[in-house]
C-alpha positions as CSV (number, residue, x, y, z in Angstrom):
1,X,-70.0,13.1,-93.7
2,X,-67.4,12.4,-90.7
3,X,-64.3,12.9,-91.8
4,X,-61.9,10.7,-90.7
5,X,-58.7,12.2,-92.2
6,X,-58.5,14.2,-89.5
7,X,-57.1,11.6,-87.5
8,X,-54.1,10.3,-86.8
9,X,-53.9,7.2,-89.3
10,X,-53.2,4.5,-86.0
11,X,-56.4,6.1,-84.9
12,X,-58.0,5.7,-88.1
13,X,-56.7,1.9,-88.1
14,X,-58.2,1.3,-84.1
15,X,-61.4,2.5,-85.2
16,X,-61.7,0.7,-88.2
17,X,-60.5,-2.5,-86.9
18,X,-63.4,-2.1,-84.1
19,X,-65.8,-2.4,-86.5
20,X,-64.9,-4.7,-88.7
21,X,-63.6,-3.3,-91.7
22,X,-60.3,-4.0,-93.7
23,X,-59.9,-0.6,-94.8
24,X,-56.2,-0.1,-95.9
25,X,-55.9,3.5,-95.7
26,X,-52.3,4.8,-94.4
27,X,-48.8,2.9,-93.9
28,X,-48.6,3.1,-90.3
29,X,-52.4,1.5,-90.8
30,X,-50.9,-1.8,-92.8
31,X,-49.7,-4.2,-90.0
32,X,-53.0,-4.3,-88.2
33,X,-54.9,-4.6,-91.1
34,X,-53.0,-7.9,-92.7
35,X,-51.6,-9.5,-90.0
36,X,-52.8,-13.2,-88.8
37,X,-55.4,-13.3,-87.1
38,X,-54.2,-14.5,-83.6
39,X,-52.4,-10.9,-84.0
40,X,-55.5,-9.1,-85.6
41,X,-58.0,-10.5,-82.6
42,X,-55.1,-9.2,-79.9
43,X,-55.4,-5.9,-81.3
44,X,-58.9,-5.7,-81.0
45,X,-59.0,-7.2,-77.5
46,X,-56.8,-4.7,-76.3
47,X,-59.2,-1.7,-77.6
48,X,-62.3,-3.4,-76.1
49,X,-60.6,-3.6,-72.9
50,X,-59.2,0.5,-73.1
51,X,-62.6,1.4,-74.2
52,X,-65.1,-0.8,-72.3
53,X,-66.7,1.3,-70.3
54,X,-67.7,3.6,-73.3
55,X,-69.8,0.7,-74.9
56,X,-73.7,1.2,-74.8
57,X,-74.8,-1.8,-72.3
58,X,-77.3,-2.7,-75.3
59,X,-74.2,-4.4,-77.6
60,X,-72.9,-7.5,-77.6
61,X,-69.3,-8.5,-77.1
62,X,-67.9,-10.6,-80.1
63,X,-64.2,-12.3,-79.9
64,X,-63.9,-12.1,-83.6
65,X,-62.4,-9.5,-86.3
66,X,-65.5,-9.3,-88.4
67,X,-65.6,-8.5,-92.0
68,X,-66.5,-10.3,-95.6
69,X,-70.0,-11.5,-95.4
70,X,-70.5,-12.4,-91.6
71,X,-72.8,-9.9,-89.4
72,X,-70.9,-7.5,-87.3
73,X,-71.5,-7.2,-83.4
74,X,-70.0,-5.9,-79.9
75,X,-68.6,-2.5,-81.9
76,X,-66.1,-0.5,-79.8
77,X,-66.7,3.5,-79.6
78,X,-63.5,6.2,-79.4
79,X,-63.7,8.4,-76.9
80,X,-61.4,10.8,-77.9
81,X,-62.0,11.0,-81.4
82,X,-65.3,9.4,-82.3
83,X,-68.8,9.6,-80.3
84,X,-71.2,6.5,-80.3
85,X,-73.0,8.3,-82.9
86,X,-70.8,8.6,-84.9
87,X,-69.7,5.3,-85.1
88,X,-73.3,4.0,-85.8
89,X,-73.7,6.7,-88.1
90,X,-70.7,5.5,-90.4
91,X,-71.6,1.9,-90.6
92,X,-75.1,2.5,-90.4
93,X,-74.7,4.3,-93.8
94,X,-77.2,7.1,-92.9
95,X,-77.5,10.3,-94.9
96,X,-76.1,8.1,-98.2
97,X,-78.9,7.7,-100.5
98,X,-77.4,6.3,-103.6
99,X,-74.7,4.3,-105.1
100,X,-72.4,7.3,-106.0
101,X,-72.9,8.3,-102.2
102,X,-71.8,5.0,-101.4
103,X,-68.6,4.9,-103.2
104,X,-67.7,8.4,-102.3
105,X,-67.8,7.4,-99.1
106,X,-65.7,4.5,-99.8
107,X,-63.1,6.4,-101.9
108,X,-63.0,8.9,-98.9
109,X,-61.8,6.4,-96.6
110,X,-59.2,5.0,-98.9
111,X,-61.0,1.6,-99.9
112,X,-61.3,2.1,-103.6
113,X,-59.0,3.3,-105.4
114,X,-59.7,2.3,-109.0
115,X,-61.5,4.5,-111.0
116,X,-63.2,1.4,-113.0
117,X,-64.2,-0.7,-109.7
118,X,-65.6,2.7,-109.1
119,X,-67.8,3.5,-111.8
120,X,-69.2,-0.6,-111.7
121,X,-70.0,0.2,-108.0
122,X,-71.7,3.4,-109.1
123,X,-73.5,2.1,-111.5
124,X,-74.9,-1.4,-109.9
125,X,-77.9,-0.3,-107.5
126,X,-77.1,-2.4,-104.6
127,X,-80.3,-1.0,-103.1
128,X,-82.3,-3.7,-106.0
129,X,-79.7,-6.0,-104.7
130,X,-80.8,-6.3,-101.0
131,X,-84.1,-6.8,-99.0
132,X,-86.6,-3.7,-99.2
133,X,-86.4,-1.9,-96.0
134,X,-82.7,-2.4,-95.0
135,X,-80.3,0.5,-95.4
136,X,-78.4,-0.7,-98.6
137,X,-76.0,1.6,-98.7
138,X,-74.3,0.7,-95.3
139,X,-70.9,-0.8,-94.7
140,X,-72.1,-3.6,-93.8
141,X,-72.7,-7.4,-94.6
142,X,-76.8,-7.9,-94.9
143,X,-79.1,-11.1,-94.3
144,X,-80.8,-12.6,-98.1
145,X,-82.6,-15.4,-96.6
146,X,-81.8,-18.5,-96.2
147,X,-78.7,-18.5,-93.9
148,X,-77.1,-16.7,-96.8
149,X,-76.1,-12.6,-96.8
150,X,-74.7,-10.1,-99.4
151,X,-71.2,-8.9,-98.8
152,X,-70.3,-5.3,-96.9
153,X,-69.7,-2.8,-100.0
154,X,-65.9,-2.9,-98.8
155,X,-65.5,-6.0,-99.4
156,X,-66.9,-6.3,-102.8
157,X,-64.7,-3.0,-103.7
158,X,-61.3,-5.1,-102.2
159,X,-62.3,-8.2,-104.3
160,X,-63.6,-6.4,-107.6
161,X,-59.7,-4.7,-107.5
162,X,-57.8,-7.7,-106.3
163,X,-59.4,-9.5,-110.0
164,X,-59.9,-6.5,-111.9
165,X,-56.7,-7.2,-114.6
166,X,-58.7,-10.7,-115.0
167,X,-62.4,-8.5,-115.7
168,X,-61.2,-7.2,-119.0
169,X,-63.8,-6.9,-122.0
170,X,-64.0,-10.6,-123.1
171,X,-63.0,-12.3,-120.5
172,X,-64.3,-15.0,-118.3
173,X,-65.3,-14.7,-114.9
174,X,-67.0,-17.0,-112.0
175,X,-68.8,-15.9,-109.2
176,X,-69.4,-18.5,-106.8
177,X,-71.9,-18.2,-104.3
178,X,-73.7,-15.5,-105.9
179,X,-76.5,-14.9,-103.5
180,X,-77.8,-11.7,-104.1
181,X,-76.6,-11.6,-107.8
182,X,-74.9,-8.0,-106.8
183,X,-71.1,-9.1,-107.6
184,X,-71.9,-11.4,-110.4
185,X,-74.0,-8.3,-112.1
186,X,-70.4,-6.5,-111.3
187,X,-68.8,-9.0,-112.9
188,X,-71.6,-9.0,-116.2
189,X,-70.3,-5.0,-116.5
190,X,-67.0,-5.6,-116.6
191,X,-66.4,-8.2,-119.0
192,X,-68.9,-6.9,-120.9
193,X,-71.3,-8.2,-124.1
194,X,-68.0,-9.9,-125.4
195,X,-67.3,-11.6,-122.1
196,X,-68.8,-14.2,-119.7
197,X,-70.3,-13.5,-116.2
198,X,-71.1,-16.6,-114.4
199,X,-73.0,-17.1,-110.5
200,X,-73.5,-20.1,-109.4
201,X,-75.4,-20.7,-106.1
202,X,-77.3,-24.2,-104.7
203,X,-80.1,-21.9,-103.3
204,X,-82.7,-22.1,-106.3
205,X,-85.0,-19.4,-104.3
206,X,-81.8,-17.3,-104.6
207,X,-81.4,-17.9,-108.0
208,X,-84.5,-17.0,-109.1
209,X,-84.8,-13.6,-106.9
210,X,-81.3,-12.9,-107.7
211,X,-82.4,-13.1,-111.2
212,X,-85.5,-10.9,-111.0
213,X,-82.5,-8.5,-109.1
214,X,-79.9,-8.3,-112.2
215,X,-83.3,-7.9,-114.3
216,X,-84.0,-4.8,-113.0
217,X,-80.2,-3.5,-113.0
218,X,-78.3,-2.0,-115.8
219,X,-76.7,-5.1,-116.7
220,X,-80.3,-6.7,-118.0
221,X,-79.5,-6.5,-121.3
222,X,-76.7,-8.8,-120.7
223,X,-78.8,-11.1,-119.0
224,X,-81.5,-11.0,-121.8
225,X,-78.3,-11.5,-124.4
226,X,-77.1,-14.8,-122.6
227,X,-73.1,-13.2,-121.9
228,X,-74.4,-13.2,-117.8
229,X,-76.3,-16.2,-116.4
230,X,-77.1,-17.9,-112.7
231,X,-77.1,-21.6,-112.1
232,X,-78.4,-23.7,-109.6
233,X,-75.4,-25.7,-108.7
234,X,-72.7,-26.7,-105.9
235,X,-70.7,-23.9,-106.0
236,X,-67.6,-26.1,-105.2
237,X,-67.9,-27.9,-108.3
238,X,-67.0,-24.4,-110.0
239,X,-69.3,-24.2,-113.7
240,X,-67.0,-26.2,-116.2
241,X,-69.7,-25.1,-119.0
242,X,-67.6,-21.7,-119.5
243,X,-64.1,-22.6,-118.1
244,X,-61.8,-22.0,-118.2
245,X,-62.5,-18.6,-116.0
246,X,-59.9,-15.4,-116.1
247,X,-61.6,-14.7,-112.7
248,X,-63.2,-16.6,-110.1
249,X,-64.8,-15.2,-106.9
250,X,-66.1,-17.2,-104.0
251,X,-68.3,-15.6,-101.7
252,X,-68.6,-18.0,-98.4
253,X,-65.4,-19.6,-96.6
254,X,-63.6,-22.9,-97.8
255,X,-62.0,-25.1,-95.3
256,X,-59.5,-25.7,-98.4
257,X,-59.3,-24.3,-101.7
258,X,-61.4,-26.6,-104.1
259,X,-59.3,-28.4,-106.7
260,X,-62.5,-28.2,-109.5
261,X,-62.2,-24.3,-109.4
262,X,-58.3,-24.1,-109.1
263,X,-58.5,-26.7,-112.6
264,X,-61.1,-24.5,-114.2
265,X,-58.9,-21.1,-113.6
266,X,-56.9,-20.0,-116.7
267,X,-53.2,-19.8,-117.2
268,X,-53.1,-16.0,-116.2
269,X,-56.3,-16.0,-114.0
270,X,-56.6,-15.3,-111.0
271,X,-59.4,-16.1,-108.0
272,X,-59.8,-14.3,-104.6
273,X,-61.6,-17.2,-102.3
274,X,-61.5,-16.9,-98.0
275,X,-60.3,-19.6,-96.6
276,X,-60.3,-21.1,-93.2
277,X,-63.1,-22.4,-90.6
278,X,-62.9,-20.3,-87.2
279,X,-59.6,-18.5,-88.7
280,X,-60.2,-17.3,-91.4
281,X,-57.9,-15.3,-94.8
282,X,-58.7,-14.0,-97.9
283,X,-56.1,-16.0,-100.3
284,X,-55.2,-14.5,-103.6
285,X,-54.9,-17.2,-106.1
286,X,-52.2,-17.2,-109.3
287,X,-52.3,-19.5,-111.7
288,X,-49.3,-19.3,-114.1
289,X,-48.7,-19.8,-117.5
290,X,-47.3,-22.9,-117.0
291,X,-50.0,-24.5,-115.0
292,X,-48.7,-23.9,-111.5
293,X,-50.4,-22.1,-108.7
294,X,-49.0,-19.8,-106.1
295,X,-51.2,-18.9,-103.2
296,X,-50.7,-15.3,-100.8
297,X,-53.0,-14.0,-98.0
298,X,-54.7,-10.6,-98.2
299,X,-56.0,-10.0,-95.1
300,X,-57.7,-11.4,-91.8
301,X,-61.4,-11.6,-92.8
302,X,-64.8,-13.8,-91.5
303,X,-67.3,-15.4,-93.9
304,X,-70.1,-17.6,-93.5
305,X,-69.2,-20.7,-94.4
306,X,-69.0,-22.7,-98.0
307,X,-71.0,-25.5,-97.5
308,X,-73.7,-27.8,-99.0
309,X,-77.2,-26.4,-99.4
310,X,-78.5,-28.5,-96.7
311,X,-76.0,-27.9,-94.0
312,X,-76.8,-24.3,-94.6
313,X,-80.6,-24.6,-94.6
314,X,-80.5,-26.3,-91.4
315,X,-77.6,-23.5,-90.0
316,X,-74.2,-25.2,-90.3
């Protein structure tokens, strides 16, 4: 594997903002990594103009910090510290044939940290998660079909630890925007038999293949027992069957924060939705024990877009 701690941490921040990760690895690392995003694109525009003429004619320039669930493009290269190769090579995911690999890899580079988002991440095969013949172990988002993708392996490790206090044995959690099933199946394992694990997605082909997905994973017994289901479903109406929800996840961008999913979050809970059209944050939402909500950003991020199932059939 390349290792990257051999570099100075603002290199390691530079390379990581070129290709679209939010990797929060060392201090000197933070400000780039959660700034806005006018800031976080100036950054990047900078290193694509320094490095320019080290960028294989074959990519594609792209004005946008990339990460979340939207595909990545126009990826910078290092010269001093990082051949082409080498770039591909670490977002391509070669040479890591598992989960364990996977999250290794991830803990290497400072992205998880927790121990238990670790062992879920280890022990869901995102491999039965996305199409057969796609590497699905890279750090990368990943096309399901139907205008919809699975989340880059970062991203579902910096959401899983953002909610993990509200994924607790017994506890309620939603997953909105399911897609692939992958997070929701996360979700299943960490509230365990006891709990509730929720998706909700207005895809019914993605239902029912996301299904068949968690069926062959090693939270199927918890499907079979009823604690984890899927729905068909506007994923902006939230699932008021089970609220209300210690956690909510939503996987696709909101213009605004849905008021049915901020009324069916529990005093306590907590939900990690991005937020934003062109401009886009992932907001970290608090609901307190007395009913009030306080909102912060996490970071700079770019999703595909919440939106109804025929907007997205027909592409936005």
């Amino acid at each position: 594997m390349y290792n990257l701690l051999s570099a100075s941490p603002r290199a390691i921040a530079i390379a990581r903002i070129a290709y679209g990760c939010v990797y929060t690895t060392p201090s000197t690392t933070t400000h780039l990594l959660t700034s806005t995003p006018t800031r976080s694109f100036s950054h990047l525009h900078r290193l694509r103009r320094t490095v320019s003429l080290l960028r294989p004619p074959t990519l594609s320039s792209c004005p946008n910090f990339l990460t979340g669930n939207s595909h990545f493009c126009g990826m910078a290269v290092i010269a001093p510290l990082f051949s082409y190769l080498s770039l591909m090579w670490l977002l391509s995911g070669h040479g890591v044939r598992d989960s364990k690999a996977m999250v290794e890899g991830l803990q290497g580079y400072g992205v998880i940290s927790s121990k238990k988002v670790a062992e879920v991440m280890g022990t869901i095969d995102r491999a039965l998660f996305v199409p057969d013949g796609t590497p699905a172990y890279a750090d990368s988002p990943m096309s399901i079909g139907y205008n919809a993708t699975i989340s880059a392996p970062h991203m579902h490790a910096t959401c899983l630890q953002l909610l993990e206090k509200n994924l607790q044995p017994g506890m309620h959690a939603l997953d909105v925007g399911s897609g692939s099933g992958y997070l929701t199946a996360c979700f299943a394992l960490m509230v365990g038999p006891k709990g509730r694990a929720v998706g909700v997605e207005h895809i019914p082909e993605l239902v029912s293949s996301s299904i068949e997905n968690i069926q062959k994973s090693a939270v199927a017994p918890l499907l079979k027992e009823g604690s984890l289901s899927v729905h068909v479903s506007d994923g902006r109406l939230g699932w008021p069957e089970f609220a209300p929800y210690d956690a909510i996840h939503v996987g696709a961008a909101a213009p605004e924060i849905p008021q049915p999913l901020i009324d069916q979050l529990k005093p306590g809970g907590r939900m990690v939705i991005p937020v934003g059209n062109l401009y886009q944050d992932l907001k970290v939402v608090d609901k307190n024990m007395d009913g009030s909500v306080s909102v912060r950003t996490e970071t700079s991020v770019r999703y595909v877009p919440l939106t109804s199932r025929e907007a997205q059939l027909r592409g936005y």
